[in-house]
gemmi code that builds the backbone of each chain (N, CA, C; Angstrom):
import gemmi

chains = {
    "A": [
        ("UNK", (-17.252, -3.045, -8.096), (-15.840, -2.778, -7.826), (-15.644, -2.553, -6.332)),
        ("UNK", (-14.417, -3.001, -6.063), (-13.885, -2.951, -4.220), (-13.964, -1.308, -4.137)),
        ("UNK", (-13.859, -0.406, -2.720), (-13.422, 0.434, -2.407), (-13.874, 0.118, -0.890)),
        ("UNK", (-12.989, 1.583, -0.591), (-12.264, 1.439, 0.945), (-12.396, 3.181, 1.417)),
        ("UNK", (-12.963, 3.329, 2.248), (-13.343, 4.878, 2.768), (-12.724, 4.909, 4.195)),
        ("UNK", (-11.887, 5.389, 4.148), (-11.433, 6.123, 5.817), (-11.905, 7.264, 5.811)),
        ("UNK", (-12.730, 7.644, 6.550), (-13.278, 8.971, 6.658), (-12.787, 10.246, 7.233)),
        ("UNK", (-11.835, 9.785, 7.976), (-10.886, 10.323, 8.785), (-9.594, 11.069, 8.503)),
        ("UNK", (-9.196, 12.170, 7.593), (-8.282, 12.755, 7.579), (-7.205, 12.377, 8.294)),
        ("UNK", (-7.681, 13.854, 9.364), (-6.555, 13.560, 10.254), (-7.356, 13.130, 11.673)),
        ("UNK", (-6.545, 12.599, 12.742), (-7.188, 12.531, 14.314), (-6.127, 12.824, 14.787)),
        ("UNK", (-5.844, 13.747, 15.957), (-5.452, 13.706, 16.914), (-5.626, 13.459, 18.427)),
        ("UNK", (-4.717, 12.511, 18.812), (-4.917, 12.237, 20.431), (-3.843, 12.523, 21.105)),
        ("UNK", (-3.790, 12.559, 22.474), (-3.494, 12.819, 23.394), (-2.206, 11.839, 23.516)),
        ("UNK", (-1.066, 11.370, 23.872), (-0.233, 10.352, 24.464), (-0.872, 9.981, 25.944)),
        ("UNK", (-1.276, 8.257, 25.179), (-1.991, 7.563, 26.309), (-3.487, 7.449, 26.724)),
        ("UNK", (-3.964, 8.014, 25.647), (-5.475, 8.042, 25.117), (-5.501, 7.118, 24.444)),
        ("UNK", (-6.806, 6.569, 24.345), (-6.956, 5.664, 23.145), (-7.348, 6.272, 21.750)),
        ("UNK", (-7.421, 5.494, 20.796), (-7.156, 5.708, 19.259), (-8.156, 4.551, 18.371)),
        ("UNK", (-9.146, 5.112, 17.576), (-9.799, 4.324, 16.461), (-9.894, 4.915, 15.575)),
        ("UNK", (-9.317, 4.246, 14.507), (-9.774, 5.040, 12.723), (-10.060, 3.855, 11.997)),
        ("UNK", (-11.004, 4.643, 11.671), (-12.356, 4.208, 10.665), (-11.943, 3.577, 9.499)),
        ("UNK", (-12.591, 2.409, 9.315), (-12.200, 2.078, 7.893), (-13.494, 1.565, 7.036)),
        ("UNK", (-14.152, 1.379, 6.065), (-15.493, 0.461, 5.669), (-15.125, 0.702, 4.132)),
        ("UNK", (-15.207, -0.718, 3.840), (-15.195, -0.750, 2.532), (-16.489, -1.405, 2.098)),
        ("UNK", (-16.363, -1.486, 0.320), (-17.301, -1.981, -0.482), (-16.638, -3.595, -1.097)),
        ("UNK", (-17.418, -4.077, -1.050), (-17.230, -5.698, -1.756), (-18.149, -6.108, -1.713)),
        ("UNK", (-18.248, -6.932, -2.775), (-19.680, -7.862, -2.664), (-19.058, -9.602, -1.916)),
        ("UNK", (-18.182, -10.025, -2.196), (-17.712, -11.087, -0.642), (-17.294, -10.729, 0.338)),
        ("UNK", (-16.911, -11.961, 0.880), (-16.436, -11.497, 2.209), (-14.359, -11.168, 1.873)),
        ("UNK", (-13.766, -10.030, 2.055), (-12.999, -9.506, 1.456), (-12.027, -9.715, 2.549)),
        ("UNK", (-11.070, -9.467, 2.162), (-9.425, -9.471, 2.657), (-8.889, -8.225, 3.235)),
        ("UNK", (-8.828, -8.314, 4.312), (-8.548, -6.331, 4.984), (-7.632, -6.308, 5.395)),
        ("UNK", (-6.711, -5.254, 5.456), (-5.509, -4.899, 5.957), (-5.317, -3.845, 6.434)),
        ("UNK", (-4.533, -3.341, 7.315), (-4.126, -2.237, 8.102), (-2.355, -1.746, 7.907)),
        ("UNK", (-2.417, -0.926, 7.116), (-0.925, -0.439, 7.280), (-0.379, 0.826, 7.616)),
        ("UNK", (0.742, 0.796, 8.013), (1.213, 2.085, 8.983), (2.167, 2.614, 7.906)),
        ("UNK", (2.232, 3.525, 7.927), (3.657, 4.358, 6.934), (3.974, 5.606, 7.950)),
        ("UNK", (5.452, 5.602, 8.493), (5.915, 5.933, 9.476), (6.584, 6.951, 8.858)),
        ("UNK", (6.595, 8.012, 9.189), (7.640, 9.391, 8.637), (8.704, 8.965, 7.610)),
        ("UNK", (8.808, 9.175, 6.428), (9.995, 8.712, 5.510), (10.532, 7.902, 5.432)),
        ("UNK", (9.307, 6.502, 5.981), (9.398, 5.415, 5.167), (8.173, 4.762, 4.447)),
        ("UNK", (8.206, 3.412, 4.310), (7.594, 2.718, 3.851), (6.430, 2.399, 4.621)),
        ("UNK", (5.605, 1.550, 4.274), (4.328, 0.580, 4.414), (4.646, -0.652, 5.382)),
        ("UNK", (3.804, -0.845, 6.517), (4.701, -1.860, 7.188), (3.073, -2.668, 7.845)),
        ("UNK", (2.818, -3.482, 7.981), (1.504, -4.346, 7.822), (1.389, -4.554, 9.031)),
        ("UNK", (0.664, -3.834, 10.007), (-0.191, -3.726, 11.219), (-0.553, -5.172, 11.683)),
        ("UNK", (-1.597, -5.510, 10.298), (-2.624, -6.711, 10.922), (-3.350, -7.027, 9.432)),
        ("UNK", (-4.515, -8.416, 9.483), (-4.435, -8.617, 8.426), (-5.908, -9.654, 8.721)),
        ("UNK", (-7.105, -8.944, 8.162), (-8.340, -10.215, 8.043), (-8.564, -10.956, 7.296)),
        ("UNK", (-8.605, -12.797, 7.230), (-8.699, -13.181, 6.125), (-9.987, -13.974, 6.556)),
        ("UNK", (-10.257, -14.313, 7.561), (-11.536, -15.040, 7.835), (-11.091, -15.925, 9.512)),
        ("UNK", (-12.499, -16.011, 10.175), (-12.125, -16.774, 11.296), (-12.188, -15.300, 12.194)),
        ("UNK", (-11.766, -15.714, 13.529), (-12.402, -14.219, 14.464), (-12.538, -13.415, 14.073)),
        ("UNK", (-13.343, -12.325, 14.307), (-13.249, -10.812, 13.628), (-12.508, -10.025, 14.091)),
        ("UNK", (-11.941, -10.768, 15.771), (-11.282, -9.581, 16.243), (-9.948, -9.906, 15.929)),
        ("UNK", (-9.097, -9.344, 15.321), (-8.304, -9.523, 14.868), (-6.667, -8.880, 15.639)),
        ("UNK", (-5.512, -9.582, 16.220), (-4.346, -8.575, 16.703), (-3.073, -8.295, 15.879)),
        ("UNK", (-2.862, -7.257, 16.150), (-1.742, -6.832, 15.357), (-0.335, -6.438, 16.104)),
        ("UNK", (0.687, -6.198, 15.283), (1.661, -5.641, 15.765), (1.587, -4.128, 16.265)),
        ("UNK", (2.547, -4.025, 17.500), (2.662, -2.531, 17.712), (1.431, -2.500, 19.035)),
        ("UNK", (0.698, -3.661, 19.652), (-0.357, -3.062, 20.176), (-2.016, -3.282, 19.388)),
        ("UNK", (-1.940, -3.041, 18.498), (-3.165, -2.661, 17.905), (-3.993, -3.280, 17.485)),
        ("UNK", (-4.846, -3.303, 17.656), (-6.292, -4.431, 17.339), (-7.466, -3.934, 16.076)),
        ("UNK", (-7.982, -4.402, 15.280), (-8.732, -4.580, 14.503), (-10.043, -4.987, 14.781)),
        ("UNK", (-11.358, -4.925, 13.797), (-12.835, -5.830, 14.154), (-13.516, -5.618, 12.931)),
        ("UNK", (-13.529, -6.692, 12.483), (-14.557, -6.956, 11.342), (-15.512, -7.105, 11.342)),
        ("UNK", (-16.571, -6.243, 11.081), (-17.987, -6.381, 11.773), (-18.501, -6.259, 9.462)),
        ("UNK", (-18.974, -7.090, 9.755), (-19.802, -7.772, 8.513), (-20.719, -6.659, 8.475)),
        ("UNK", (-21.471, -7.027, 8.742), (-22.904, -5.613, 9.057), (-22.961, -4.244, 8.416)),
        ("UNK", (-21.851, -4.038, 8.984), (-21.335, -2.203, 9.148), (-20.261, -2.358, 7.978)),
        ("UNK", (-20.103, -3.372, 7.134), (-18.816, -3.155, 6.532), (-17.544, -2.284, 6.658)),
        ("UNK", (-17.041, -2.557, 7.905), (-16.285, -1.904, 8.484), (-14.947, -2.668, 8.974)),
        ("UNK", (-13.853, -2.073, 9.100), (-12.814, -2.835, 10.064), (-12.193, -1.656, 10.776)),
        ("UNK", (-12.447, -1.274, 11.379), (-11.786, -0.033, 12.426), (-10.581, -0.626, 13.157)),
        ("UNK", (-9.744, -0.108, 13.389), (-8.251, 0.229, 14.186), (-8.221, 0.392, 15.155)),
        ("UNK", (-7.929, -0.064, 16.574), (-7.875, 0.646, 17.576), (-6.258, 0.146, 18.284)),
        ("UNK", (-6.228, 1.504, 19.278), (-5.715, 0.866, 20.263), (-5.752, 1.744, 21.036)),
        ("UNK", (-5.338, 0.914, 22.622), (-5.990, 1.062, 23.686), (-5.517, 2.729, 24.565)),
        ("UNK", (-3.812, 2.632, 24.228), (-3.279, 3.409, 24.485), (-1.901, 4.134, 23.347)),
        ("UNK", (-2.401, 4.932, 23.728), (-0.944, 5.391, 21.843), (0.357, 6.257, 22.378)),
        ("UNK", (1.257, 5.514, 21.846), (2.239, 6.316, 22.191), (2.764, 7.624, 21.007)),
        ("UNK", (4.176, 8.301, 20.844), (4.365, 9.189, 20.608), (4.859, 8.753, 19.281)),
        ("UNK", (5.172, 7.527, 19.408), (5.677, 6.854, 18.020), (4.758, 6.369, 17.121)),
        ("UNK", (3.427, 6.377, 17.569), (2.361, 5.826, 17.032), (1.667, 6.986, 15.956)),
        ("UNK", (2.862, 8.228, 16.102), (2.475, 9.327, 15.007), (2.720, 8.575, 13.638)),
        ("UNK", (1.738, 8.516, 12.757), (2.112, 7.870, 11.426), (0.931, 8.241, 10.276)),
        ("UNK", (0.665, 7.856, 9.441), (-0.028, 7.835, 8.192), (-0.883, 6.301, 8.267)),
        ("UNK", (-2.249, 6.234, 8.574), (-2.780, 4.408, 8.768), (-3.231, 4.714, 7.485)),
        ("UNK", (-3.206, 3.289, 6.481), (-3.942, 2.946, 5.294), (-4.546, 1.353, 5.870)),
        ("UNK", (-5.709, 1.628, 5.489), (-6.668, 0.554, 5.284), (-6.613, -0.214, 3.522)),
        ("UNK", (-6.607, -1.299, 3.661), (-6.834, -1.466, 1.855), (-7.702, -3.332, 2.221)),
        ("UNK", (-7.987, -3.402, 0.832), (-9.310, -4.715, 0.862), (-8.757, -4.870, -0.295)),
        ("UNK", (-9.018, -6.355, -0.114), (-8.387, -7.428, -1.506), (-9.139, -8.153, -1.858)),
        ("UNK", (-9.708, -8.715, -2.841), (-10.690, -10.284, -2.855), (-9.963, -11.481, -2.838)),
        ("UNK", (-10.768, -12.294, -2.345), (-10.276, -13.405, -1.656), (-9.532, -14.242, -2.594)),
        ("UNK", (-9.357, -14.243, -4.166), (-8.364, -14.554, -4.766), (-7.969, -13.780, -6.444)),
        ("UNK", (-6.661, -13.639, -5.873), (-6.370, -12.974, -7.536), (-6.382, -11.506, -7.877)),
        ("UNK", (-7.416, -10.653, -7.032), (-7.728, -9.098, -7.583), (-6.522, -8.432, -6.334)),
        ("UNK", (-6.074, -7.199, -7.153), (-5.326, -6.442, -6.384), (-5.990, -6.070, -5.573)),
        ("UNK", (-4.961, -5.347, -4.563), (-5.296, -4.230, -3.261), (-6.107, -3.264, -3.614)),
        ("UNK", (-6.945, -2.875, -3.038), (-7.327, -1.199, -3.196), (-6.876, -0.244, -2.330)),
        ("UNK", (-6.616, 0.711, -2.036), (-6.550, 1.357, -0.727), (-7.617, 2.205, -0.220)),
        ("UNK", (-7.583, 2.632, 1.148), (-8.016, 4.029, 1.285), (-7.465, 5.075, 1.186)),
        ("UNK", (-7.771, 6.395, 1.196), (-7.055, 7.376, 1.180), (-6.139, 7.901, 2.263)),
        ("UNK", (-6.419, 6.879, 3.646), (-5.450, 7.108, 4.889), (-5.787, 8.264, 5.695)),
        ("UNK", (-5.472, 7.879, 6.951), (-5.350, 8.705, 8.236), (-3.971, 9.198, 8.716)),
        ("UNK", (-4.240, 10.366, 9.182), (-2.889, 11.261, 9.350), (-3.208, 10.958, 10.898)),
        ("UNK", (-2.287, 10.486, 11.674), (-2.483, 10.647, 13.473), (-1.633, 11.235, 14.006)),
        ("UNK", (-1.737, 12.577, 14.464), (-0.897, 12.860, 15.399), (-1.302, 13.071, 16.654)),
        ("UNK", (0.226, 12.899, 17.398), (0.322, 12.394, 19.190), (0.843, 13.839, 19.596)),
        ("UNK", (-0.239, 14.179, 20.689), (0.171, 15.113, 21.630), (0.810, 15.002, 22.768)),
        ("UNK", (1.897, 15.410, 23.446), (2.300, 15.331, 24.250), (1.444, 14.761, 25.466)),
    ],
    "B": [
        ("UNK", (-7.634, 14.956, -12.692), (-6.475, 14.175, -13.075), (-6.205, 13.243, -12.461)),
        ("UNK", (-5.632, 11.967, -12.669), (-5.299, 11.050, -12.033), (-3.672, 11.517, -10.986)),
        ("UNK", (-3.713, 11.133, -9.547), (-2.271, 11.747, -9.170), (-1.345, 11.322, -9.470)),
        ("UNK", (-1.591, 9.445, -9.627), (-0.503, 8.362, -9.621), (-1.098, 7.374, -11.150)),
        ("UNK", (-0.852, 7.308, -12.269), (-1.210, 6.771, -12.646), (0.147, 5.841, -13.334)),
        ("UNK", (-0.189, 4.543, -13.483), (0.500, 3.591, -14.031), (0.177, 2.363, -15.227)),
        ("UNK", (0.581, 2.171, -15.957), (0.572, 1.596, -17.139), (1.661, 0.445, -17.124)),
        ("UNK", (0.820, -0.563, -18.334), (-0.371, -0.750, -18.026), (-0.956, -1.472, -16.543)),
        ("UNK", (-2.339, -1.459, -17.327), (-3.327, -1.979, -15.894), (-3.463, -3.780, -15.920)),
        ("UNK", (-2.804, -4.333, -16.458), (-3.075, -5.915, -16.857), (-1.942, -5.992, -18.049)),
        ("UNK", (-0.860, -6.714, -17.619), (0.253, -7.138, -18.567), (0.293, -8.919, -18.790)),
        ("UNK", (-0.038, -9.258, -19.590), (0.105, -10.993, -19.639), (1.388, -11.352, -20.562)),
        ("UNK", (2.210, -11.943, -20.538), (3.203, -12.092, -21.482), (3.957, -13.538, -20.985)),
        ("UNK", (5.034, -14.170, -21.963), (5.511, -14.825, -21.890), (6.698, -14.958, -21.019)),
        ("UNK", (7.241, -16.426, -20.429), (8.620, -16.433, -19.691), (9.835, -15.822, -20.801)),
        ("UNK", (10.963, -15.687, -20.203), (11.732, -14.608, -20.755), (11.959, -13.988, -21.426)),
        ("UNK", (10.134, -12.762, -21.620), (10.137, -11.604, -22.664), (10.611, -10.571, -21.380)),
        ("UNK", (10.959, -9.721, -22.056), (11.227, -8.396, -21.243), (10.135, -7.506, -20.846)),
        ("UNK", (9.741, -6.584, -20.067), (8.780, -6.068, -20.154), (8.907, -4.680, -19.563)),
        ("UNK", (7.788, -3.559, -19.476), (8.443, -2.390, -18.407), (6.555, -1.844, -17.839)),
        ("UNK", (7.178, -1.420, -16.898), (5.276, -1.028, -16.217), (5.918, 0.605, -15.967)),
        ("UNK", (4.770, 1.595, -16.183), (5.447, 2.858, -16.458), (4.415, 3.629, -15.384)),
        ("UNK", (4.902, 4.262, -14.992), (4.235, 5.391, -13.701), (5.037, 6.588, -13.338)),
        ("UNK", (3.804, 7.762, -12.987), (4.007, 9.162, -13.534), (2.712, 9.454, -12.322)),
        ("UNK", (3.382, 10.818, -11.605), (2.813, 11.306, -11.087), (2.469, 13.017, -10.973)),
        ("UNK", (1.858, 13.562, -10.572), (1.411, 14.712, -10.861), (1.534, 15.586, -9.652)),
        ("UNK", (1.920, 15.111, -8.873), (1.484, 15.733, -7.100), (2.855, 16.547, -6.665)),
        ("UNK", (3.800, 16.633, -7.760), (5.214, 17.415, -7.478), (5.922, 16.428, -6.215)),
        ("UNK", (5.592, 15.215, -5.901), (6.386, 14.835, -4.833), (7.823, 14.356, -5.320)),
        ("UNK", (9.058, 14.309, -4.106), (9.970, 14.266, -4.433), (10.256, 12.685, -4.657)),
        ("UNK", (9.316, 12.081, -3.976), (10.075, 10.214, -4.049), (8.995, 9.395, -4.409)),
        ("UNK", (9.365, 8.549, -5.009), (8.177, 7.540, -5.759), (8.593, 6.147, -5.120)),
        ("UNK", (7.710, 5.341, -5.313), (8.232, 3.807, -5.027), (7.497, 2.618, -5.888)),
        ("UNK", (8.266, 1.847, -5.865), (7.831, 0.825, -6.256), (7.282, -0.314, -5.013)),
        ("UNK", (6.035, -1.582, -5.150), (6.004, -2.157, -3.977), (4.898, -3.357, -5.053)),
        ("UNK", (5.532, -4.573, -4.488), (5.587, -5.968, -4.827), (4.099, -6.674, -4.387)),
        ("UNK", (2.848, -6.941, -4.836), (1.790, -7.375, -3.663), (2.021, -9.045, -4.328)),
        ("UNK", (2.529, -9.541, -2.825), (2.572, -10.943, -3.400), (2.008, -11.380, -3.183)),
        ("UNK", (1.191, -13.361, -3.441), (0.282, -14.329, -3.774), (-0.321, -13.702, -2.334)),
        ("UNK", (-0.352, -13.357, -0.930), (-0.713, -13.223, 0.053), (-1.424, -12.185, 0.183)),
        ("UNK", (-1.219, -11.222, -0.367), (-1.617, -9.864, -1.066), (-0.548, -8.782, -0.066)),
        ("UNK", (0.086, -9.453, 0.648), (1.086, -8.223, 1.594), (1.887, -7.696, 0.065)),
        ("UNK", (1.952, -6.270, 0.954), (3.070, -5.554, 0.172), (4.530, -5.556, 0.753)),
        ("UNK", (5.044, -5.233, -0.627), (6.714, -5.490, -0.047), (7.198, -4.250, -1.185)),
        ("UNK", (8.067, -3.648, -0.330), (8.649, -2.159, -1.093), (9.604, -3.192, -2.003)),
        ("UNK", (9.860, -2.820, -3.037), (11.162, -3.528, -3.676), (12.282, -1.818, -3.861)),
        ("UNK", (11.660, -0.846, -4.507), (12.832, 0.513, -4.816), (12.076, 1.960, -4.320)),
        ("UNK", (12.885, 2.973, -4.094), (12.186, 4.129, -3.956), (12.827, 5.163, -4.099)),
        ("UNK", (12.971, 6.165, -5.022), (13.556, 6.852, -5.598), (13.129, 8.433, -4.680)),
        ("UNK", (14.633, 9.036, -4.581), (14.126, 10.556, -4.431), (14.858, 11.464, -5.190)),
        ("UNK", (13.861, 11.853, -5.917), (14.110, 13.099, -6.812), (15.173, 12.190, -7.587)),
        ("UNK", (14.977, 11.347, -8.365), (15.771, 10.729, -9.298), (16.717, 9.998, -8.869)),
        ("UNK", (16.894, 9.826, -7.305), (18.145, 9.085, -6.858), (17.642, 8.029, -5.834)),
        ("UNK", (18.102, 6.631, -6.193), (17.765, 5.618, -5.712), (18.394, 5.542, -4.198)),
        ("UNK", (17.180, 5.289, -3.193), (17.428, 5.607, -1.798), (16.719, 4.588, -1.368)),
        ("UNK", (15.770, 3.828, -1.643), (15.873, 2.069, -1.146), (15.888, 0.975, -2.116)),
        ("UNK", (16.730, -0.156, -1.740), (16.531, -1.159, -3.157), (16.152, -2.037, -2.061)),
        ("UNK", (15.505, -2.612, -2.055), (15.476, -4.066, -1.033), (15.934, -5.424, -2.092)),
        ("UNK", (15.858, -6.238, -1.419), (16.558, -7.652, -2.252), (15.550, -8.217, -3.036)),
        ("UNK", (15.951, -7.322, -4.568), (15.205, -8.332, -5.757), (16.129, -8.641, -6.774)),
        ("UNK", (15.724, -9.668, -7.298), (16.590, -10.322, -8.501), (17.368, -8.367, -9.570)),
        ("UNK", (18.268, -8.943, -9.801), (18.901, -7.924, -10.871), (18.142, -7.504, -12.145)),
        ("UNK", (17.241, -8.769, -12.590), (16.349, -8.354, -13.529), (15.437, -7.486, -13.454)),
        ("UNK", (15.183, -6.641, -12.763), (14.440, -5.812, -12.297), (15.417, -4.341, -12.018)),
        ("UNK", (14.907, -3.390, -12.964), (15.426, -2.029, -12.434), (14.936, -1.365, -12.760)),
        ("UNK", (14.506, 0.090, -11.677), (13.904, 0.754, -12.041), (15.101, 2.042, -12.506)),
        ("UNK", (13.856, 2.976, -13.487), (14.496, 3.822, -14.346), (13.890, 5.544, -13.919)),
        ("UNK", (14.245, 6.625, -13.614), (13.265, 7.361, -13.166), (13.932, 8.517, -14.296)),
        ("UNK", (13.589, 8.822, -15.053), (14.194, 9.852, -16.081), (13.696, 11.157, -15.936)),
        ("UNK", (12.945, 11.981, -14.898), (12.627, 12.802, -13.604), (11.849, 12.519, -12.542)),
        ("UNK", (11.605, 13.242, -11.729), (11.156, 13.065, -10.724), (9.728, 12.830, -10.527)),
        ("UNK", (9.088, 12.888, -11.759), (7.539, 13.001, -11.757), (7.354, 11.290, -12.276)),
        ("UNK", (8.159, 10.906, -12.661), (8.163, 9.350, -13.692), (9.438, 8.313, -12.615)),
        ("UNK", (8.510, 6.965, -12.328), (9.652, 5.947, -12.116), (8.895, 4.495, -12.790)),
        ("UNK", (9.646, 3.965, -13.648), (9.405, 2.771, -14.719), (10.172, 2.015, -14.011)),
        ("UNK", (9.474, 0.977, -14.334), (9.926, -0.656, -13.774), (10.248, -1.496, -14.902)),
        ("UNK", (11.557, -2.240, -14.946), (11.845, -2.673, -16.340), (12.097, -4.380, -15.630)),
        ("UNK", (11.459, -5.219, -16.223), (11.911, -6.052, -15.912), (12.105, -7.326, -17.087)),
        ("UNK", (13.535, -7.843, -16.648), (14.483, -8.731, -18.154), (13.927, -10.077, -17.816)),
        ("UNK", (14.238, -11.168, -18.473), (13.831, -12.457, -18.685), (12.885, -12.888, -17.922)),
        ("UNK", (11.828, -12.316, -17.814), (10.655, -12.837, -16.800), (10.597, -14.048, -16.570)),
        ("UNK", (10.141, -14.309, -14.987), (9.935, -15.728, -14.484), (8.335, -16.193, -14.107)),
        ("UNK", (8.169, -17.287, -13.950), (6.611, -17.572, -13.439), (6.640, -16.929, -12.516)),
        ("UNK", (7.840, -16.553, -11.081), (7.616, -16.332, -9.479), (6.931, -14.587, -9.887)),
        ("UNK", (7.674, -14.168, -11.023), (7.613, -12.453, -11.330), (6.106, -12.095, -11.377)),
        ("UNK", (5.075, -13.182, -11.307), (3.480, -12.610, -11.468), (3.022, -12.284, -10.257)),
        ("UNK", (2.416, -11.323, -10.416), (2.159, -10.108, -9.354), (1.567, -9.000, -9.770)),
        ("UNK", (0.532, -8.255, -8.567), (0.243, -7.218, -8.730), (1.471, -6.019, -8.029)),
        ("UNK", (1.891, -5.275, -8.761), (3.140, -4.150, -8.660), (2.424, -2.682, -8.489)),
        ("UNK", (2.458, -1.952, -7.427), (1.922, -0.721, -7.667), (3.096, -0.123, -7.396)),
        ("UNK", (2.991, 1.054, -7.856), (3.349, 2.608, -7.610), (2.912, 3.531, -7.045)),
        ("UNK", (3.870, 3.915, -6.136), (3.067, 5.057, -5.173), (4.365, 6.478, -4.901)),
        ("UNK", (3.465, 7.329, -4.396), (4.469, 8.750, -4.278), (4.499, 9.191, -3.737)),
        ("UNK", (5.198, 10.159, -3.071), (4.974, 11.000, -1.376), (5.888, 11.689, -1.235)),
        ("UNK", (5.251, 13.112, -0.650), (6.570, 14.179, -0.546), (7.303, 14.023, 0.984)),
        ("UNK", (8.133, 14.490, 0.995), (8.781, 14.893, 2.188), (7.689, 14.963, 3.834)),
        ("UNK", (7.671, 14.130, 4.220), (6.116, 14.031, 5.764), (5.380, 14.018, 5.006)),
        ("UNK", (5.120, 13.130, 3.420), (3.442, 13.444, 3.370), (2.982, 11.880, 3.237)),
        ("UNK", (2.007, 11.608, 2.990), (1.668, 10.428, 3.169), (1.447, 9.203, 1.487)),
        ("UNK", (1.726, 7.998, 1.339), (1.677, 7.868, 0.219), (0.427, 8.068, -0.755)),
        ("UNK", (0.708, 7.951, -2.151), (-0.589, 7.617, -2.942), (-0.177, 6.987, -3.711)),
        ("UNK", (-1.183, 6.019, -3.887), (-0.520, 5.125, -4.767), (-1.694, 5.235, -6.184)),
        ("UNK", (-0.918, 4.429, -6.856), (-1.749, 3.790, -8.408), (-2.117, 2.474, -8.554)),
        ("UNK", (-3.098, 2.910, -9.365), (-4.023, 1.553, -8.959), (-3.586, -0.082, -9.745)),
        ("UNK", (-2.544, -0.266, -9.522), (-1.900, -1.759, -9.826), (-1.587, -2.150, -11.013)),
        ("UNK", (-0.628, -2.685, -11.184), (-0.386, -3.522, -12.340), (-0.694, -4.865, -12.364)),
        ("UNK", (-1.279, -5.876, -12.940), (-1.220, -6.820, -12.495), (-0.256, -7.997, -13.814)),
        ("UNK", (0.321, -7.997, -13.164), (1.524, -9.259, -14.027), (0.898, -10.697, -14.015)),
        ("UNK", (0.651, -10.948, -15.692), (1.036, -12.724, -15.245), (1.943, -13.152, -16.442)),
        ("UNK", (2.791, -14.217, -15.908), (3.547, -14.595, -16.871), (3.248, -15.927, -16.961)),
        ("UNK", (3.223, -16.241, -18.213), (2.915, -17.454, -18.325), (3.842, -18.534, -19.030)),
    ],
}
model = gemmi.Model(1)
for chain_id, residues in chains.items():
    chain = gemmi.Chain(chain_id)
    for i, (resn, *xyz) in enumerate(residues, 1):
        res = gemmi.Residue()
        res.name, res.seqid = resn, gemmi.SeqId(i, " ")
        for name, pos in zip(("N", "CA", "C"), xyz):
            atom = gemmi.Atom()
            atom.name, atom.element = name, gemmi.Element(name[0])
            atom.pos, atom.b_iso = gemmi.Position(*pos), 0.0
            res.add_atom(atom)
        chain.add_residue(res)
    model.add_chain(chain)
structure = gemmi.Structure()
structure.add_model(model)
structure.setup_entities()
């Protein structure tokens, strides 16, 4: 069965620091990864998205991705975070056809002044 | 306990039977949602209820409504099913600043 571990509660950074949260899931292929943001009292809004082909992957908002096979991992980054970049990140993995999403349990980020 | 759980987990049924996917949560949050994972696997919010009162609908067919008969329960009813209607549908919940949780999928096929 898929699963997806963010290990990461919460992180806090600084405004204008950089920012990575953790993501590594389980699959036995090569799996379908996603990055989503859920912004204060709303919804789910889709960062970025691995389906195969570079690992490094770009997203909206800034933010970059890396699929490292190995480490079964796809970590989040970006370079510099702003104040709006306070949000809730979910990681989730799909198989490459037909099986639902899984999620992780998500990262809480908050931005310090 | 499960926080978010939804029923059922695999629905197969025919074009225009009716059907309903049922989800119930445990975590006292005030708003639930519904969200669409289509052939791509992106999600798409379709409704989201707070505390029993519908506060997003995004643009889905009319055959589709959800029902929340309290705040711990929001059911998805959907009338004359179509082939486009197969999909995995989750449910998810979240209080006031908290972050979602969802349930672990429905998966629709209509055939």
């Amino acid at each position: 069965a898929q699963s997806v571990t963010q290990p990461d509660i919460h992180i806090t950074v600084s405004e204008g620091a950089s920012l990575e949260l953790r993501c590594n899931y389980s699959y036995g292929a090569t799996p379908y990864l996603f990055w989503y943001v859920q912004s204060p009292g709303q919804g789910l809004q889709l960062l970025l998205k691995y389906f195969s082909g570079d690992t490094l992957v770009q997203g909206i908002k800034g933010f970059e991705a890396e699929f490292k096979r190995s480490q079964s991992s796809f970590n989040l980054r970006k370079p510099s975070v702003h104040w709006s970049d306070a949000a809730e990140y979910f990681c989730a993995v799909g198989a490459a056809a037909g099986n639902k999403l899984t999620f992780g349990g998500g990262t809480r980020v908050l931005v310090k002044p | 306990d499960t926080a978010v759980s939804q029923t059922p987990k695999y629905l197969v049924t025919q074009m225009g039977n009716d059907k309903s996917i049922k989800c119930e949560q445990n975590l006292g949050h005030d708003t639930m949602y519904w969200y669409k994972q289509d052939s791509k696997k992106f999600l798409k919010i379709m409704f989201s209820y707070n505390n029993k009162e519908l506060i997003i609908n995004e643009t889905v067919p009319n055959r589709f409504s959800p029902k929340s008969p309290d705040k711990a329960h929001l059911n998805l009813h959907i009338n004359s099913l179509e082939l486009g209607d197969s999909a995995v549908y989750f449910c998810a919940s979240g209080g006031s600043g908290e972050k979602l949780f969802f349930g672990s999928g429905t998966q629709l096929s209509v055939l």
